[in-house]
N, C-alpha and C positions, 0 to 999 in steps of 0.2 A: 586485563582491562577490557569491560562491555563499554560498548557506543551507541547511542543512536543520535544519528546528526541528520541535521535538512540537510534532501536532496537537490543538489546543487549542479551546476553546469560541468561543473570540474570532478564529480564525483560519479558522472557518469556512468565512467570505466570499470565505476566498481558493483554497480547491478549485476546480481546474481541469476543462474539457472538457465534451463534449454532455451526461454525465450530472452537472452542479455546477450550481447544487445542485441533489439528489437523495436522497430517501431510501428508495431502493427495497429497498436489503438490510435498511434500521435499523426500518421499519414494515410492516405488513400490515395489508390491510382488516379491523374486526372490527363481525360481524355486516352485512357490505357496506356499512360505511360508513369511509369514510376521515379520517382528523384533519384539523379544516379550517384547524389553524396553518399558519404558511409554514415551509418548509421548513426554510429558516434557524434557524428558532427551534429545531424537530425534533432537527435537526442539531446544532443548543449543546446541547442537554438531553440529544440519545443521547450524543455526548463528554464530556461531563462525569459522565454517568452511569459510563460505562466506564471514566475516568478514577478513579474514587471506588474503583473494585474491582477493576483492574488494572494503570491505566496508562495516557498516552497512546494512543491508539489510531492511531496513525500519525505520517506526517511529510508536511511541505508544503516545499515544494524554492520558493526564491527564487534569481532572475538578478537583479542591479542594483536588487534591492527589488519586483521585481513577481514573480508567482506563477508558477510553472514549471511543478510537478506536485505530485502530491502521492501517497501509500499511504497503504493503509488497512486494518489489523488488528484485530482484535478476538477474544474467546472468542465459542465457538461458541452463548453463552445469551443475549449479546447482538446475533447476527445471526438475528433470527427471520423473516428471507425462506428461510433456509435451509430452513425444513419444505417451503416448495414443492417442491425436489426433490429426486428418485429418491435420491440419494446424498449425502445431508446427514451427518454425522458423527454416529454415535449422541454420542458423549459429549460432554458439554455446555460440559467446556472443553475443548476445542480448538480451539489456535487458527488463525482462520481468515483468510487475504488476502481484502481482496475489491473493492479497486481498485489499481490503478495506473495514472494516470495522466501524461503530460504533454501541453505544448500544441503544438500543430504547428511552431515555431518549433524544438524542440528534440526534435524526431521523428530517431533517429535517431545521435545522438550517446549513447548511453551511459545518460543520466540515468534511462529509466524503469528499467532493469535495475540501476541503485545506489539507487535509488527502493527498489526490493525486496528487497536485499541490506541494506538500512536495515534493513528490515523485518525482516529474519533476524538480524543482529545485536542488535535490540530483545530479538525472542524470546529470544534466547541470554542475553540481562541477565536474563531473568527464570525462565530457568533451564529453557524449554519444550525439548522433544525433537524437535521436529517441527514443520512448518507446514503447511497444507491450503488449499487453493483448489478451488469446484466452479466448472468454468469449463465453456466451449462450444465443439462441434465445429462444423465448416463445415455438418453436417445440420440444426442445431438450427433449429426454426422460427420463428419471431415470437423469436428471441432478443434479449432487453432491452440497453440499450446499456450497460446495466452490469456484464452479464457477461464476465468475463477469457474472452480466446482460450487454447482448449488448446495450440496452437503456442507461442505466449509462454513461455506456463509451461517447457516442454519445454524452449526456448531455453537457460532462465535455474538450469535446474538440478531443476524439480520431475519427479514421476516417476506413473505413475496408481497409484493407491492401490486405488479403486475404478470399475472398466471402467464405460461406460453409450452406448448408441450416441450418443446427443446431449450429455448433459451428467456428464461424469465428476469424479471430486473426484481431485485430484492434490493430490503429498504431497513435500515435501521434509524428508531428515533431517537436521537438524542436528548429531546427535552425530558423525556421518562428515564433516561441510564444517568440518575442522579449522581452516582457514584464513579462513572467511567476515569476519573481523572485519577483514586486511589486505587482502582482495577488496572487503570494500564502500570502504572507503577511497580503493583502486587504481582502483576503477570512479568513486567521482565526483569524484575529481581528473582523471583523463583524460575526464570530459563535461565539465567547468569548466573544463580547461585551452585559452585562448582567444586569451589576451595573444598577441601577437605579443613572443619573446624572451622571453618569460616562462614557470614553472609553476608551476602549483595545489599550494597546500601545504593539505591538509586540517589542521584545527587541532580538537580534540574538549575539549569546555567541559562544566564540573560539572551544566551543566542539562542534559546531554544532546545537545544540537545541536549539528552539524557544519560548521564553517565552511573554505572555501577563500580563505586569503588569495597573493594573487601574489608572487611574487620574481622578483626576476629573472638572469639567465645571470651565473657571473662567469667 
């Protein structure tokens, strides 16, 4: 059984990879001090926050009930690491990627780039023109592990918005990806498609999440 559900308060726990949990994009030191909650907690309170005034802020990808990967959107008022740099998006909503991940097991097959085409298909429900990511170049130094590679981005369709020798914001338009909503579909039935003799039928449910059930050959 494949999943993809809204990122939700209670689902937390189950963000994948070196940076989970982590709230490097969701907090910033103030006055040089850092919140001394756990992360987790951070983490319920910035989604739920987000959730209250736009929306899931992403999607958590499940294999056979355990955690795969997961994306991560949000407007550009609720990621306030973004002041850090050079090419943060003046306007305050816009919205902005700011992980994809999945786990090594599943490197490779597909999921993290329908991970983001999830992402693109959310924004499109809500009616956004465009998505942005400030990601990083191979120069960038002490770069955090939570920032997106600018290769990825490129990979999966985004385009630079705004140049910067280390950390560029790159921008995908959604009103020209006429077809993104049969793409994210086609991308994660073919990373979930596994059966032997079998394929992934993605099935789409009024709460939003994406499930792949199997069938099989007749």
């Amino acid at each position: 059984m494949r999943e993809l559900a809204p990122l939700t308060p209670d689902r937390v726990g189950d963000l994948v990879g070196a940076c989970a949990p982590c709230t490097y994009w969701q907090t910033v030191p103030r006055n040089g001090q850092h919140d001394v909650r756990e992360p987790l907690e951070l983490l319920a309170e910035w989604v739920a926050g987000v959730t209250d005034d736009w929306g899931p802020p992403g999607r958590v990808a499940y294999v056979d009930g355990r955690p795969a990967g997961h994306v991560v959107v949000a407007p550009a008022h609720h990621v306030p690491r973004l002041a850090a740099f050079p090419t943060a998006p003046a306007d305050p909503s816009t919205l902005v990627l700011v992980a994809a991940v999945v786990v090594p097991e599943q490197a490779g097959r597909g999921l993290r780039k329908a991970l983001v085409q999830a992402a693109a298909k959310d924004a499109l429900r809500h009616r956004m023109r465009s998505l942005d990511a400030v990601a990083a170049r191979p120069l960038a130094v002490g770069r955090h592990t939570c920032v997106l590679d600018v290769g990825f981005l490129e990979k999966v369709g985004f385009r630079v918005e705004r140049d910067h020798p280390t950390y560029p914001r790159l921008r995908i338009d959604l009103r020209t990806v006429v077809t993104l909503r049969d793409e994210a579909a086609a991308a994660f039935a073919k990373a979930m498609a596994w059966v032997p003799g079998g394929r992934a039928v993605p099935e789409t449910h009024p709460n939003g999440s994406s499930h792949a059930r199997v069938s099989g050959r007749s």
